[in-house]
N, C-alpha and C positions, 0 to 999 in steps of 0.2 A: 540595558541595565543602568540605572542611576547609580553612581559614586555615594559611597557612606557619606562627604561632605558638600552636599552640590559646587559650595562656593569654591571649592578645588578645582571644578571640573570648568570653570567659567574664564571664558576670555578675557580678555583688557574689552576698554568700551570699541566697538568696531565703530569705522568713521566711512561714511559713504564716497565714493572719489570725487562727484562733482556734488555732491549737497546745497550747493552755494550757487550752484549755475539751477538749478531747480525753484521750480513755483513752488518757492517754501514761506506760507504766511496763512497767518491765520493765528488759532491757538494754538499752544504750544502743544499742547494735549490731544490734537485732533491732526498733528502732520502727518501725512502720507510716510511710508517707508522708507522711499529715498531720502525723508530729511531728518532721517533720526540716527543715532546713533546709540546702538544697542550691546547688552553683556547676554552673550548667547551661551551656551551650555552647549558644548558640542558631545556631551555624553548619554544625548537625552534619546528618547526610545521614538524611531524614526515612524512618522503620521501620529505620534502622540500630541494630545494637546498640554503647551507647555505652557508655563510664565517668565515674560524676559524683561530685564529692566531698563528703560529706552530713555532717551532724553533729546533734543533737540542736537542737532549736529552741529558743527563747526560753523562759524559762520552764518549761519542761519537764527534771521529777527523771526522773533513769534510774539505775542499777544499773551499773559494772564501768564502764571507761575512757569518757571524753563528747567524746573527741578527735576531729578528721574522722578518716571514714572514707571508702574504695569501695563504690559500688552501682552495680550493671549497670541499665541501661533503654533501653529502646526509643526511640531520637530521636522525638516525637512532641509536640505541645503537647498539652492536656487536651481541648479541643475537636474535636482530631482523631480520638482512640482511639475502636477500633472499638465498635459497641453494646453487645460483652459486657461493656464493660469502664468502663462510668458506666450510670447507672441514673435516668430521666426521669420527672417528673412527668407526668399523664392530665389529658386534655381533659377537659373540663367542656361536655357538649351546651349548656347556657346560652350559651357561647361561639360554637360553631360555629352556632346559627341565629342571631346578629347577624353573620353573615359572609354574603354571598351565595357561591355557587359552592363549590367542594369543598374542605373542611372540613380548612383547616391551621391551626395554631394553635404557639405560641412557648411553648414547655417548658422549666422549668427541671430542669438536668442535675447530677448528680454524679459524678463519676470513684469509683472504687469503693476501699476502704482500704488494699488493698495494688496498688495502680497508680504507679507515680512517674510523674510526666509536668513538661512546663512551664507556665508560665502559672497561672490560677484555675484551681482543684479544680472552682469551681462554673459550669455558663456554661447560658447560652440555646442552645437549637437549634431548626428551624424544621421541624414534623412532620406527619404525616397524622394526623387526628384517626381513631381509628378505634373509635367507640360504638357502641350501639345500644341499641335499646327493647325487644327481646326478638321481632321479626320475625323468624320461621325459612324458608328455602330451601324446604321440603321444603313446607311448610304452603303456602305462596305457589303453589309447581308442580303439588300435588293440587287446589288452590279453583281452580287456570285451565283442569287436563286436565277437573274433573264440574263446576265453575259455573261458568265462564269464561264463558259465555253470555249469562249476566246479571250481567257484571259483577263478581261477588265477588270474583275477586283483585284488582282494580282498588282496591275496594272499602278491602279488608284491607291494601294498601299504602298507604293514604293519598292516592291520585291519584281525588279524589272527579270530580271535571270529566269524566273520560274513563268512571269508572267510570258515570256515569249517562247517558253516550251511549251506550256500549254495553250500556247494560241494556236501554233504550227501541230500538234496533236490534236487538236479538239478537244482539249477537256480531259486528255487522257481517255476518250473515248468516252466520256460522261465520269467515268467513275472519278476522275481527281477533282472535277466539277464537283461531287456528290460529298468527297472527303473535306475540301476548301467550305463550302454551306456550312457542314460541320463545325469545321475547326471555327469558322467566323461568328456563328450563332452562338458557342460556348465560350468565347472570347478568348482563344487560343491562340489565332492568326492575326496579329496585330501590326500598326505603323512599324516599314521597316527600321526606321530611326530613330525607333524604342519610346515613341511618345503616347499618348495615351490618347483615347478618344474622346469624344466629346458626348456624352451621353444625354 
């Protein structure tokens, strides 16, 4: 809901933190977002399209009038915009094996240069780790339908424990052989060290 006064509902002019260390040049009318400094309306109705009034940031030389001006944007803080539209640091496996259980880990984000939003450009997000060691699909479901018997998919994914009962069993007599195919075909039975395959 919009405020009966917008101009109530409106911040001081917001200042970018490094505006000055950025490729800021050109017209003053045509900067990227990091090099403006804008009066955001933090009461405006979120994915609406709003009008904010922006003007050349601190520090920052531009070309032809350095007056406010209008810019259309998306009601949105920075943290909110969708994934195409900031760009996240990757996991680090060192990370996710000091994690037990499925492998999320805290990314730092950046909103991309021509995005205006509110809030930090830069923020944490909290993501699925998604690595791997170079274990293929394809490789895992052939070593379970010709060795599977003895173990070698077992083997090959890292689950040595299981892999060496059913080597010493056979296969659990085919049938754990039959259940493993399975489990590995419907992508159930994965790297034991929770990394992902390489598809």
């Amino acid at each position: 809901m919009m405020p009966a006064d917008p101009a109530a509902a409106e911040a001081e002019w917001s200042e970018p933190p490094s505006a000055a260390d950025r490729q800021c040049s050109g017209s003053c009318r045509r900067l990227p977002p990091p090099c403006l400094s804008c009066r955001f309306n933090s009461s405006c109705v979120y994915g609406a399209n709003v009008t904010v009034r922006c003007r050349p940031a601190e520090g920052v030389s531009c070309t032809g009038r350095n007056d406010s001006f209008d810019r259309t944007m998306v009601c949105a803080y920075c943290y909110q915009t969708p994934v195409w539209q900031h760009s996240c640091s990757m996991c680090d496996a060192s990370v996710v094996h000091k994690t037990p259980g499925r492998k999320f880990y805290r990314a730092n984000c950046t909103v991309d240069e021509n995005v205006l939003c509110m809030g930090n450009r830069t923020f944490y997000k909290r993501l699925v780790c998604k690595w791997t060691k170079g274990d293929r699909w394809s490789t895992a479901l052939t070593l379970s339908i010709i060795l599977g018997g003895f173990g070698v998919d077992r083997f090959y994914l890292g689950h040595w424990q299981e892999a060496i009962g059913k080597f010493f069993s056979f296969g659990g007599l085919g049938v754990w052989t039959l259940i493993d195919v399975v489990l590995i075909a419907i992508g159930y039975l994965s790297p034991a060290d929770g990394s992902l395959y390489i598809t």
